[in-house]
C-alpha positions as CSV (number, residue, x, y, z in Angstrom):
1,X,13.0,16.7,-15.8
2,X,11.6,17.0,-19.0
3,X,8.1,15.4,-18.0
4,X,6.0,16.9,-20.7
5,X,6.8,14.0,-23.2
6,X,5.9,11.1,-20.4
7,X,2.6,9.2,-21.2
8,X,0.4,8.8,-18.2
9,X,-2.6,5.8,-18.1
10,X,-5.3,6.7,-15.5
11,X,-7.3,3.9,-13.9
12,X,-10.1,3.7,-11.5
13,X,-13.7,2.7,-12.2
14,X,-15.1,6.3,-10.9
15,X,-15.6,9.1,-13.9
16,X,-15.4,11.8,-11.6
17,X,-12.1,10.6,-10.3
18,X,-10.4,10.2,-13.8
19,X,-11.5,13.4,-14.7
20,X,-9.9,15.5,-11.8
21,X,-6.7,13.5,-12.0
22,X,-6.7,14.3,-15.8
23,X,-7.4,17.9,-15.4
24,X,-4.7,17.9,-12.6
25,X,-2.2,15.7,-14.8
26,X,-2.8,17.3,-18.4
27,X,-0.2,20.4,-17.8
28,X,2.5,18.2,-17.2
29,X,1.9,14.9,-18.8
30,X,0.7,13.0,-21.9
31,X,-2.7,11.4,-20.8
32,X,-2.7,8.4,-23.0
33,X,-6.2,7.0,-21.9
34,X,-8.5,6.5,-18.5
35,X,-9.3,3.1,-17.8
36,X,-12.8,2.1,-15.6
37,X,-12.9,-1.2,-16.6
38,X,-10.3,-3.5,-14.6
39,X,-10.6,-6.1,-17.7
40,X,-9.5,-3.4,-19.9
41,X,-6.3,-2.4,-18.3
42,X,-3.6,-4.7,-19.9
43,X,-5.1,-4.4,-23.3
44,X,-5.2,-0.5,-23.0
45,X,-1.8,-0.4,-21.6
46,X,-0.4,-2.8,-24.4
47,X,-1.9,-0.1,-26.6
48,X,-0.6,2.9,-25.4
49,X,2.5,2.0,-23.7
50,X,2.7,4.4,-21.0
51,X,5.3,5.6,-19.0
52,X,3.4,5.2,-15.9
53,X,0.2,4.2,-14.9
54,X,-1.7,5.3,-11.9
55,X,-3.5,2.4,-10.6
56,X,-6.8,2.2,-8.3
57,X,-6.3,-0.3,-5.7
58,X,-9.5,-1.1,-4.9
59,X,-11.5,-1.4,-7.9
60,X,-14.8,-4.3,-8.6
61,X,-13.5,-7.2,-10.5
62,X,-9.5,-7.8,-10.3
63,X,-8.2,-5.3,-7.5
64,X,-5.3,-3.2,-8.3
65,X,-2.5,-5.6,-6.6
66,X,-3.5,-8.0,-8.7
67,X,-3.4,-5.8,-12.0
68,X,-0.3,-4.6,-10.9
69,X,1.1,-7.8,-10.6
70,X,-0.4,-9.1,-13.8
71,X,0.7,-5.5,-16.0
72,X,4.2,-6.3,-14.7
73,X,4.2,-9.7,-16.3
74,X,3.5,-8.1,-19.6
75,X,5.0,-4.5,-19.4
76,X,7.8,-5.3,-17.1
77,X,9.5,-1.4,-17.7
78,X,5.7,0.2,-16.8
79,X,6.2,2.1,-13.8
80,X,2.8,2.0,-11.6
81,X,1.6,4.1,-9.2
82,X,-1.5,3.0,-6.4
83,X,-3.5,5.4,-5.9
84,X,-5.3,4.1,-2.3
85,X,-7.0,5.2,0.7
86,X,-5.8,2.5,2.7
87,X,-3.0,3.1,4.9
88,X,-2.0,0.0,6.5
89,X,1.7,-1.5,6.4
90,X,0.5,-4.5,4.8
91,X,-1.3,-3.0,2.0
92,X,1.7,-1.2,1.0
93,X,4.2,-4.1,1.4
94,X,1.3,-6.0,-0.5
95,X,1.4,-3.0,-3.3
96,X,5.6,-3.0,-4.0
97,X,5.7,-6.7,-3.8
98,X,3.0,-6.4,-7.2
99,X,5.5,-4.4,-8.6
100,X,4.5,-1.0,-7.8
101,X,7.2,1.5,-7.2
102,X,4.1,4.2,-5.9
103,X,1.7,4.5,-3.5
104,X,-0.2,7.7,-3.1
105,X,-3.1,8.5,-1.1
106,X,-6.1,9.8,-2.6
107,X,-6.5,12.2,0.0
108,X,-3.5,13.8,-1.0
109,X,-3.3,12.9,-4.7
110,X,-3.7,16.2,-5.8
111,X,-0.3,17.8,-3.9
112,X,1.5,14.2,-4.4
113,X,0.8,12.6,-7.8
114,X,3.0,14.8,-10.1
115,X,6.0,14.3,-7.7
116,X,5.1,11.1,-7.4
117,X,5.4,10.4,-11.2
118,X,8.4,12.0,-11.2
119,X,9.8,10.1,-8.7
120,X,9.0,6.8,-9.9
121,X,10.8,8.1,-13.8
122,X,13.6,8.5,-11.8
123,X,13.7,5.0,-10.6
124,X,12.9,6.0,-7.1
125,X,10.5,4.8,-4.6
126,X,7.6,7.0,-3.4
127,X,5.7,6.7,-0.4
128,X,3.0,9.6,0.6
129,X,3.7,11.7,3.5
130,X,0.3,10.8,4.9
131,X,1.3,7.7,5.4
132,X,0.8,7.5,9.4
133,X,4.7,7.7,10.6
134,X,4.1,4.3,12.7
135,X,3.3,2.7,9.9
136,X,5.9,4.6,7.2
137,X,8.6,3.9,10.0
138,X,7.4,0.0,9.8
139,X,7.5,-0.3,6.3
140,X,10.7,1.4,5.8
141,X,12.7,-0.7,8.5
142,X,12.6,-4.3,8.6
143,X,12.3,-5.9,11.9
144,X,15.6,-7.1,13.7
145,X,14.7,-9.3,16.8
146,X,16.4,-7.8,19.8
147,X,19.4,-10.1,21.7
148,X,17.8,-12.1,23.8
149,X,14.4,-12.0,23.5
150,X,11.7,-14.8,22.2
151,X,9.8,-14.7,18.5
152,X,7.5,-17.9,20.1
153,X,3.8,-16.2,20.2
154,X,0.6,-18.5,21.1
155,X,-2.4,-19.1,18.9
156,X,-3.9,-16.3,20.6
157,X,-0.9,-13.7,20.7
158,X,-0.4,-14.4,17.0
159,X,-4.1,-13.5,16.3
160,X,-4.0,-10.3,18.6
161,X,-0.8,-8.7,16.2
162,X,-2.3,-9.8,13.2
163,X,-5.3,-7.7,13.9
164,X,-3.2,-4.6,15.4
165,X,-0.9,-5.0,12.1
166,X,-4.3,-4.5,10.4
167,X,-4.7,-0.8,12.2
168,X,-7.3,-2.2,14.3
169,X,-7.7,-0.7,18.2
170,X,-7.8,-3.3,21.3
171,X,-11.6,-2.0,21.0
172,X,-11.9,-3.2,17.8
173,X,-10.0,-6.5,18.0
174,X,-11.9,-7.1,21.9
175,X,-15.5,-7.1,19.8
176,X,-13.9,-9.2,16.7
177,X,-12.7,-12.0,19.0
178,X,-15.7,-11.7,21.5
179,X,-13.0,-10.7,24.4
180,X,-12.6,-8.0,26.9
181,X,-10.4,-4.7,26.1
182,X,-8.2,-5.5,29.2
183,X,-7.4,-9.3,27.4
184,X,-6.6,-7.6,24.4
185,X,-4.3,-5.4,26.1
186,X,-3.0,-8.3,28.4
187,X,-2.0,-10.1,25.5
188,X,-0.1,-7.3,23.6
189,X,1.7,-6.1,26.4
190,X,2.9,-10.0,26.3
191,X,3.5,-9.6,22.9
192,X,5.9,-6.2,23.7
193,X,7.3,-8.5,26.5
194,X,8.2,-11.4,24.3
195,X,9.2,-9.5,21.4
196,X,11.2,-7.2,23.5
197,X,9.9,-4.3,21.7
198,X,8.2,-1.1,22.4
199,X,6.1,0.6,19.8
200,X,2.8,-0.5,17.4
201,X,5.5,0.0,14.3
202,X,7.9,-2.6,16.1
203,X,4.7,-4.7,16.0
204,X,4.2,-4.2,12.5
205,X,7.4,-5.2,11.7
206,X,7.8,-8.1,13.5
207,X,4.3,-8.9,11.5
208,X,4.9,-8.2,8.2
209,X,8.9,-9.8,8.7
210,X,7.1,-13.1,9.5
211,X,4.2,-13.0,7.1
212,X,1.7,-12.6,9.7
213,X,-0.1,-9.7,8.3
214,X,-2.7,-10.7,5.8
215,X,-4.6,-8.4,3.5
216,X,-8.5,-8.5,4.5
C-alpha cells in the first residue's frame, strides 16, 4: 500500500507521548500536526485533513469518544484510530459506536499502530491483539440467548453483570456493594443459570446486547 502519501493527526495531551508516536510514524506517514489540546482537535483536523487520526481516549476536557463522535460529524471520511489503555468490552463497543474504526492499546502501540493505520485505509476494522480474548471474543460475537433459557435478571443480578462487564473480580464487586465474595459468586452463578451460559465473555455479551454495560 502506498502509505507514504497518507496524512496522520496525533492527539493526546502528553508531549512525550506525541513525540514517540511521531518518531515511530514519521517513516511511513505524513505527520500533519500533534494535537494536546482536546478543544483544538476539530479545528486542527479541519485544517489539515488527515487521512487518519489517532485519538487519545482519555484525555482532560472532552474525552476521545466524544471527539470522535463530534470529528465524525464534521469529517465524516476521517478514519480514527483510539489509542487506550482500557480494555474493557464496553469501552470498545463505546469507541466504534463514535465512529472509530481503531482501537489500539498503548501498550502495544508501537508493534500495532502502523498496521493499524493500514488497516483502517483499507476500510477494515482493527482490534489489538492484547485485547484480553474474553473480551475480543465478546465483542466480536453478539449474544444469542440460548432455547429455552430466561433473560429476566433481578435488581441485584443486573447490578452484579454490570460490574463483571466492567472487568471487575467478585472481590472487587463484594467491597463495591458492601457484600460477601460468596453472594457475589451466588448471584453470578444465577446469572450463568438463568442465562444458560457458561463463560465471563457470554456475560459480556448478554451485557453489552442489552445495554447493561455502562462506561464509568
Amino acid at each position: 500500500m502506498g502509505s507514504v502519501a497518507t496524512k496522520v493527526l496525533i492527539v493526546d495531551d502528553h508531549p512525550l507521548v506525541l513525540e514517540s508516536i511521531g518518531t515511530l510514524l514519521e517513516p511511513y506517514f505524513i505527520i500533519v500536526g500533534k494535537v494536546k489540546d482536546a478543544d483544538e482537535i476539530i479545528s486542527c483536523a479541519r485544517e489539515y485533513r488527515p487521512d487518519v487520526i489517532l485519538m487519545d481516549a482519555c484525555m482532560p476536557g472532552i474525552g476521545g469518544f466524544a471527539a470522535t463522535k463530534e470529528l465524525k460529524k464534521h469529517l465524516p471520511n476521517v478514519k480514527v484510530v483510539l489509542v487506550t489503555m482500557l480494555t474493557e468490552a464496553i469501552s470498545i463497543t463505546e469507541a466504534f459506536k463514535a465512529g472509530a474504526t481503531g482501537y489500539v492499546l498503548k501498550q502495544s502501540a508501537s508493534e500495532e499502530l502502523r498496521l493499524a493505520i493500514e488497516t483502517v485505509l483499507a476500510n477494515d476494522r482493527f482490534l489489538s491483539q492484547k485485547i484480553p480474548p474474553e473480551v475480543r471474543e465478546a465483542f466480536e460475537d453478539k449474544w444469542i440467548r440460548p432455547e429455552g433459557f430466561s433473560s429476566d435478571l433481578t435488581s441485584r443480578q443486573r447490578e452484579v453483570l454490570v460490574l463483571l462487564s466492567q472487568g471487575k473480580t467478585p472481590k472487587d464487586i463484594a467491597q463495591q456493594l458492601t457484600i460477601s465474595k460468596k453472594t457475589v459468586e451466588f448471584h453470578k452463578a444465577n446469572i450463568t443459570r438463568k442465562l444458560g451460559v457458561h463463560t465471563d465473555s457470554e456475560l459480556i455479551k448478554f451485557a453489552l446486547a442489552h445495554g447493561l454495560a455502562t462506561l464509568e
